[in-house]
C-alpha positions as CSV (number, residue, x, y, z in Angstrom):
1,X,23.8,-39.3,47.5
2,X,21.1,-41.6,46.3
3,X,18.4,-39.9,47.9
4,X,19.3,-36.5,46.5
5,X,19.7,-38.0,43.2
6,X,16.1,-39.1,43.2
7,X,15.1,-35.8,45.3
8,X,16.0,-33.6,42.8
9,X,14.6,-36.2,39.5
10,X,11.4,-36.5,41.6
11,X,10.8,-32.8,42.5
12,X,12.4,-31.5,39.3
13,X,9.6,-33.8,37.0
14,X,7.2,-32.7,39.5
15,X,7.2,-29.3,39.1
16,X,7.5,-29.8,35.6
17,X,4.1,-31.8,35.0
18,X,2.6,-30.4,38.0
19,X,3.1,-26.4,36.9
20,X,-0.9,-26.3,35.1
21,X,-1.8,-27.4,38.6
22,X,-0.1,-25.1,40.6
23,X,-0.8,-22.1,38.3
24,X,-4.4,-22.9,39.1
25,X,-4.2,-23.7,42.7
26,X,-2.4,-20.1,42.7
27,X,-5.0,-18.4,41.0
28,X,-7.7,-19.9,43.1
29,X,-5.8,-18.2,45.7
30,X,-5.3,-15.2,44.7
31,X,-9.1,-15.1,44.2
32,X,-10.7,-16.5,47.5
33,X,-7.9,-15.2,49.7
34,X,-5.8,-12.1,48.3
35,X,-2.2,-11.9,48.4
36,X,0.1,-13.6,48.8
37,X,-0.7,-16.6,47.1
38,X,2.3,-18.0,49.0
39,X,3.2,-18.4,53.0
40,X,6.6,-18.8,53.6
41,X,8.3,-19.2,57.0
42,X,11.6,-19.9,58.2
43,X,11.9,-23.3,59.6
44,X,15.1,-25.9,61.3
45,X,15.8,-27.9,58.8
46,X,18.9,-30.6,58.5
47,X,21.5,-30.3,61.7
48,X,18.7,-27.4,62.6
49,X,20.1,-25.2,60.2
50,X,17.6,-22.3,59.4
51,X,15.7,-22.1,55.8
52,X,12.8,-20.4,54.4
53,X,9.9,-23.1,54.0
54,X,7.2,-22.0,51.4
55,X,3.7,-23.3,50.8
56,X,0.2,-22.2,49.2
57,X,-1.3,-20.0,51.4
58,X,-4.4,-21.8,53.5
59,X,-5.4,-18.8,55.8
60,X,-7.1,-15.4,55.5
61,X,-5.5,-12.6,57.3
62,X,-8.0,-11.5,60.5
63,X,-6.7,-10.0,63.4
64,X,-8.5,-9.1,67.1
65,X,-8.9,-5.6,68.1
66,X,-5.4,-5.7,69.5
67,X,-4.2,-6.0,66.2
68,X,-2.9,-9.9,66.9
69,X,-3.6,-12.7,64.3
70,X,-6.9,-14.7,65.3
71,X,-6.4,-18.3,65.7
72,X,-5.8,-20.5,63.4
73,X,-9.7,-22.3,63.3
74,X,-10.8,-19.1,62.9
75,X,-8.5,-17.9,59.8
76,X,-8.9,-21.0,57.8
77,X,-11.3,-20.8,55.3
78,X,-13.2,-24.1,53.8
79,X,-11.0,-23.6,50.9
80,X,-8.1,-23.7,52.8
81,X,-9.7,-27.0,54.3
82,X,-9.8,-28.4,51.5
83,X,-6.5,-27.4,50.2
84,X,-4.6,-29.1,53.4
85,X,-6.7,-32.1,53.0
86,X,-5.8,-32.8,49.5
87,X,-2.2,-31.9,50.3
88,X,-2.0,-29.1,47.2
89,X,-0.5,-27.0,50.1
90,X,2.0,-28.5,49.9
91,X,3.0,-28.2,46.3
92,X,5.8,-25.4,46.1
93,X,7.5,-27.5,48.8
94,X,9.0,-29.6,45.9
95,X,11.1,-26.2,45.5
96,X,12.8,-26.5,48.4
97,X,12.9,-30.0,47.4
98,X,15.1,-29.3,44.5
99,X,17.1,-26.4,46.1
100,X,18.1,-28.7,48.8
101,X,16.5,-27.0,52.1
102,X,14.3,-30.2,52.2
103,X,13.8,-34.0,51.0
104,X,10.4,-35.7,49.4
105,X,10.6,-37.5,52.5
106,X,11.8,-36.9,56.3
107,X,10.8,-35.2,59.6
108,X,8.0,-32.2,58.9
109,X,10.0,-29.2,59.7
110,X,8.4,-27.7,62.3
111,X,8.5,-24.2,64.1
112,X,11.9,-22.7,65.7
113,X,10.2,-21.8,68.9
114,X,10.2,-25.5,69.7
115,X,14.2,-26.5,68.9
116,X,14.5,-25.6,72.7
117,X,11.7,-28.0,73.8
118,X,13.5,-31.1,71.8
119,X,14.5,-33.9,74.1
120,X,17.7,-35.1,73.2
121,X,16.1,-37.7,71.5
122,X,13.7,-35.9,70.0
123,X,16.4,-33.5,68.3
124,X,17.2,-36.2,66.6
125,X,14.8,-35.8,63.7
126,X,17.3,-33.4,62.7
127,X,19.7,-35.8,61.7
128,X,18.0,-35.6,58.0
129,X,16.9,-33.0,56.0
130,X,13.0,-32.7,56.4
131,X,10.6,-33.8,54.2
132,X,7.5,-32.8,52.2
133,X,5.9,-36.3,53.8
134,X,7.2,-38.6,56.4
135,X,6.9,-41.6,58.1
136,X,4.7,-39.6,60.8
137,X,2.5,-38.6,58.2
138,X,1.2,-42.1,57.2
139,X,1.3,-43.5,60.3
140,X,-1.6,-40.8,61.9
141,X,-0.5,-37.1,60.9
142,X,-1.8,-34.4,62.9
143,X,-4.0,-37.4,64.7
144,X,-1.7,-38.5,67.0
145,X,0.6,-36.9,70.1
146,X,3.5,-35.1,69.7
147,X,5.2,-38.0,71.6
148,X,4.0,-40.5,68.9
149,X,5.0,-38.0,66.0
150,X,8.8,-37.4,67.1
151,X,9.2,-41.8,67.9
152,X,8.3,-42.2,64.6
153,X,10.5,-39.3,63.0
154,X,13.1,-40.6,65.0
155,X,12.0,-44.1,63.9
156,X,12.8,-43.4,60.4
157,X,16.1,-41.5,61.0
158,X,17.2,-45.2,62.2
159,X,15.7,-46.7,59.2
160,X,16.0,-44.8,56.2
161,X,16.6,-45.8,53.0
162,X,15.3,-45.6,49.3
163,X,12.7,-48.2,49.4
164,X,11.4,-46.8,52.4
165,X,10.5,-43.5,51.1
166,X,9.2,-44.8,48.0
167,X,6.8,-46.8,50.3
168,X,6.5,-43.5,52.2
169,X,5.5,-41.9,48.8
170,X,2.5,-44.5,47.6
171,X,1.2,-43.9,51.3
172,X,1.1,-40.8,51.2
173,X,-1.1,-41.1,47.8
174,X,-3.5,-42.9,49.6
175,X,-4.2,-41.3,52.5
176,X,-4.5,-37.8,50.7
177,X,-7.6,-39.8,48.8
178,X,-8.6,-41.0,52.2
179,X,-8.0,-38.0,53.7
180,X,-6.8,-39.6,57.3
181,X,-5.3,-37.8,60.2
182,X,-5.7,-34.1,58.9
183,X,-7.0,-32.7,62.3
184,X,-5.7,-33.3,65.6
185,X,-7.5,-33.1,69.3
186,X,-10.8,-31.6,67.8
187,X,-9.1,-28.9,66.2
188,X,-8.1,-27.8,62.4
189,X,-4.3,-27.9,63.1
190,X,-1.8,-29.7,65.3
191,X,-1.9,-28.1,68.7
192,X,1.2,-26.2,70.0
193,X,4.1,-28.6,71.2
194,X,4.5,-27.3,75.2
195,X,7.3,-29.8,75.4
196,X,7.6,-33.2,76.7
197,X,8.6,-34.5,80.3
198,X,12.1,-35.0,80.8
């Protein structure tokens, strides 16, 4: 009850002194990259329960002559770069913050084609609603292996608590200035999760 308290005061100030922000990020958007300003996509979230996650838009639309989207190194623009590296991505996340779909801090909530690959273990991370940042985020983000990513989430399912995400929170501060961990294996994004060995 604590943690939702200070989810919704957090996100709900947020969004408040963060709106001249956001209303710029947008139009930047809207200029460089067309509609819509906003990608949304339907993610597990607590107890896998389904919700529609949204975020800035990073990527152009480009498809190959088969009519299928073009990978993601290729549809990611050097604004869009720049957006994920600062995080500004990732600011209309603090409305599914305040709705409830997700927390400032927990698991990243990832795609639905890998709820099937989850270990049991690894299904774990659902235990808490996800979060905007985590303790994966600050300890390597998308530079470490999927392996390493769900021990930690699972790591701070076991160890949650207020004080925690607050640390979680001044983290993540700092490594957006630092700019740590963005890209993983050599390429702009996290590479697919294949599943692990059983």
């Amino acid at each position: 009850m604590i943690k939702r308290i200070f989810d919704i005061i957090a996100s709900g100030t947020g969004l408040f002194f963060l709106l001249p922000m956001i209303i710029v990020v947008a139009w930047q958007i809207r200029k460089k990259l067309g509609s819509p300003v906003l990608f949304r996509q339907v993610r597990p979230g607590k107890d896998g329960n389904l919700f529609t996650m949204v975020k800035f838009r990073t990527m152009r639309d480009a498809f190959d002559g088969s009519g299928r989207p073009l990978a993601d190194e290729e549809r990611l623009t050097s604004f869009g770069k720049r957006l994920r590296s600062t995080s500004l991505d990732e600011l209309p996340g603090l409305w599914n913050v305040l709705k409830g779909d997700m927390s400032l801090v927990g698991p990243r909530p990832l795609l639905v084609e890998y709820l099937p690959l989850y270990t049991d273990e690894q299904r774990r991370r659902h235990e808490v609603r996800p979060g905007v940042s985590g303790w994966a985020q600050i300890n390597g983000r998308n530079a470490i292996s999927w392996e390493e990513k769900f021990q930690l989430d699972v790591w701070y399912v076991d160890n949650q608590s207020l004080w925690l995400d607050i640390k979680i929170l001044l983290l993540t501060v700092k490594k957006v200035f630092v700019r740590e961990g963005i890209s993983g294996g050599g390429c702009e994004t996290m590479t697919k999760f294949q599943g692990s060995k059983r």
